[in-house]
N, C-alpha and C positions, 0 to 999 in steps of 0.2 A: 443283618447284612445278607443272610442265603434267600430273603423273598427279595430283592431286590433284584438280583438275576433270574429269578422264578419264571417270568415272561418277559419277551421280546419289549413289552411296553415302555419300559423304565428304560432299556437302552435308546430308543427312540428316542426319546425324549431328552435325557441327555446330549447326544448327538444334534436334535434341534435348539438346544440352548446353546450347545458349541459353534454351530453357524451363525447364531444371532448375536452373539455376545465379541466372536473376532473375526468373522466375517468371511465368506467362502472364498476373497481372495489370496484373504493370509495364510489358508488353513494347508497349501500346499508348500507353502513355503518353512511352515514351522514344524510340516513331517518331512522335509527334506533336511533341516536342520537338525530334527531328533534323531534321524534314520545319521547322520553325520557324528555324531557323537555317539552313537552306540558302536560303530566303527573303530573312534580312537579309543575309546574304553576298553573293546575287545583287544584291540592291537595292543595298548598296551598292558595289559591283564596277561596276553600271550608271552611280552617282552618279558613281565617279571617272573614268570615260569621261568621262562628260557635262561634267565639271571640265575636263579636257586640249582638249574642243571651243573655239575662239573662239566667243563670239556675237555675233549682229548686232544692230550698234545700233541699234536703236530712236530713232524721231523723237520729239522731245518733244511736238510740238504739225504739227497736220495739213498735209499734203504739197500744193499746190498743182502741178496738172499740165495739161497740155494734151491734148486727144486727137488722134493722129495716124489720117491716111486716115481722118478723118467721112467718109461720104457726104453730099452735096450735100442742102440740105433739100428738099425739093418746091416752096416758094414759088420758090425759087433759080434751079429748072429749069423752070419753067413748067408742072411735073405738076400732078397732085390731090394731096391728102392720106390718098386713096385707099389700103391697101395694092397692090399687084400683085397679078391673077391668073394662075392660070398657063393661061390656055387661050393656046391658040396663034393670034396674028394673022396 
């Protein structure tokens, strides 16, 4: 089988018995067909991953949380409301 791809020749050939044998109008039509099913294969090759995945569960209804390290509000600290600038005091 590895001298058969050795040279270009044998692919040629091939190829001119593919056009002769189904003919150069069908030949676009059964790589649009192949090129179509390697698509559902993939997709679903992807779906049965995504199957063996656990997923997470999901809350039903909205999360109540705290925020941690707020900075201190300005009323708190005696600032302005001011943003900062950055020039240098």
């Amino acid at each position: 089988m590895g001298r058969l791809f050795e040279s270009p020749w044998p692919i040629i050939v091939i190829i001119i018995v593919a056009l002769l044998l189904f003919g150069a109008p069908k030949l676009p039509g059964m790589a649009r067909s192949l090129g179509q099913s390697m698509r559902i294969f993939k997709s679903e090759v992807k779906q049965m991953k995504d199957d063996d995945k656990p997923k997470a569960e999901e809350p039903s209804e909205p999360v109540e949380g705290r925020i941690v390290n707020n900075p201190a509000s300005p009323r708190e600290t005696g600032g302005t409301e001011e943003p900062p600038t950055n020039r240098p005091v």
